[in-house]
C-alpha positions in Angstrom: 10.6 -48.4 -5.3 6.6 -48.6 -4.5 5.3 -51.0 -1.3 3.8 -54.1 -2.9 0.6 -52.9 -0.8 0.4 -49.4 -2.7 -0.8 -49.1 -6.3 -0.4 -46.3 -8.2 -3.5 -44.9 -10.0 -3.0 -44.5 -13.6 -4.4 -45.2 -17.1 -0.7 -46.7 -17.9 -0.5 -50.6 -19.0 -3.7 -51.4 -17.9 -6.0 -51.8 -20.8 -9.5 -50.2 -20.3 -13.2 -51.6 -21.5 -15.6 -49.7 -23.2 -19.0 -49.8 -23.3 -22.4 -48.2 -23.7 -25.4 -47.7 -21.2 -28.0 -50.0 -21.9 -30.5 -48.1 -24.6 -33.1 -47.9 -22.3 -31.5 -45.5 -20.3 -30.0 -43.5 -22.7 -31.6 -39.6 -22.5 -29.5 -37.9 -24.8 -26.3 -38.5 -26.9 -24.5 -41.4 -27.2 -22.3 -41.7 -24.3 -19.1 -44.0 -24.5 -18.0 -45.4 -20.7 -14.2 -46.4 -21.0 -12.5 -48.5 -17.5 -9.5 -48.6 -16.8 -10.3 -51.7 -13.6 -7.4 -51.5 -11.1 -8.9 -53.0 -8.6 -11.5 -55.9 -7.8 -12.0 -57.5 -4.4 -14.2 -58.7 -2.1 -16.5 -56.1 -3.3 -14.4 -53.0 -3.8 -13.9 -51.8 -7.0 -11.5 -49.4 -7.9 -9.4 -47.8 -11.1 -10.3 -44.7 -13.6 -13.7 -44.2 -15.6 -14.0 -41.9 -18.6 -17.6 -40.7 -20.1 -18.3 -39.1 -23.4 -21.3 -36.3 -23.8 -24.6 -38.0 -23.4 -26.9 -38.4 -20.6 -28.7 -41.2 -18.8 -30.4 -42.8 -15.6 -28.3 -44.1 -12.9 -29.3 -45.7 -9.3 -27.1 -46.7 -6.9 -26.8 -49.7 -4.9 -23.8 -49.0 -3.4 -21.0 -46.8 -2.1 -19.0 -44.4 -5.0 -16.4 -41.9 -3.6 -15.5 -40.4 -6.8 -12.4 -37.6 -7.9 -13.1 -35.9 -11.1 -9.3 -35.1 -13.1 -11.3 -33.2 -15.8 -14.5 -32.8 -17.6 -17.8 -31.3 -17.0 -21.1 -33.5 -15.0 -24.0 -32.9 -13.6 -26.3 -35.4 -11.5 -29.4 -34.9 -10.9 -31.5 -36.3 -8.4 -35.4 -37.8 -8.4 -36.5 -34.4 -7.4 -34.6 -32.1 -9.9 -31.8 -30.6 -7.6 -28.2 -31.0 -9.2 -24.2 -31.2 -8.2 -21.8 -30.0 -11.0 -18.6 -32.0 -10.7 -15.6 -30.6 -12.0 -12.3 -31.1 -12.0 -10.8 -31.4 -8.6 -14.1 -32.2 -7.2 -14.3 -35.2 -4.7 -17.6 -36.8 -3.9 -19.2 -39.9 -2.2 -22.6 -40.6 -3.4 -24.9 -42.9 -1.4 -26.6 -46.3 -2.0 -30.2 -45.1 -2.8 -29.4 -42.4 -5.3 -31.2 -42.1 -8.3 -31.7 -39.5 -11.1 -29.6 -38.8 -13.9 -25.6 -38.6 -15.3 -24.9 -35.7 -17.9 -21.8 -35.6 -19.4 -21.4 -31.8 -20.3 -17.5 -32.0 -21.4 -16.2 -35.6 -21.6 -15.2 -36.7 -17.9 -12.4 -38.7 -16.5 -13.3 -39.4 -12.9 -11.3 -42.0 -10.3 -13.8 -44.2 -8.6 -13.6 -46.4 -5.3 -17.1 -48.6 -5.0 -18.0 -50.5 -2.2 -20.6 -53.2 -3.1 
């Protein structure tokens, strides 16, 4: 039996939304963003996030610790240097980051955001 307090990260019965990034960030491709939310309080957002090939601008406003399960990404920062995450990787990125999201090999990543 599982504590009321502890959930259990998984893709199982919780039905995911998909979307596109807006157009005008769009670089290359025509990357698909599926979320599966399992968590949304008092600005912390939490659950599993899945990205097809493509690559666009992002900027952050707030905390991300991310865990990559599979897939290939690079980011890429203002000034051109760039982390590869891969599967096992953990990583926090910053409010204040800005650059770019390349989806090499489609991605499933756990995410924990802190607005």
């Amino acid at each position: 039996m599982t504590h009321p307090l502890i959930l259990r990260v998984t893709r199982d019965g919780t039905t995911p939304e998909t979307e596109r990034p807006a157009p005008e960030l769009v670089l290359a491709g025509d990357p698909v963003h599926t979320t599966w939310s399992l968590e949304e309080t008092d600005g912390l957002y939490s659950g599993m996030w899945q990205a097809t090939k493509g690559k666009w601008k992002i900027s952050y406003a707030e905390w991300e610790y991310v865990y990559i399960h599979e897939g290939h990404s690079i980011l890429t920062d203002k000034d051109g240097n760039q982390t590869h995450l891969k599967a096992g990787d953990s990583y926090i990125i910053r409010p204040g980051y800005e650059g770019t999201w390349e989806v090499v090999e489609t991605t499933l990543k756990d995410y924990v955001i802190r607005a």
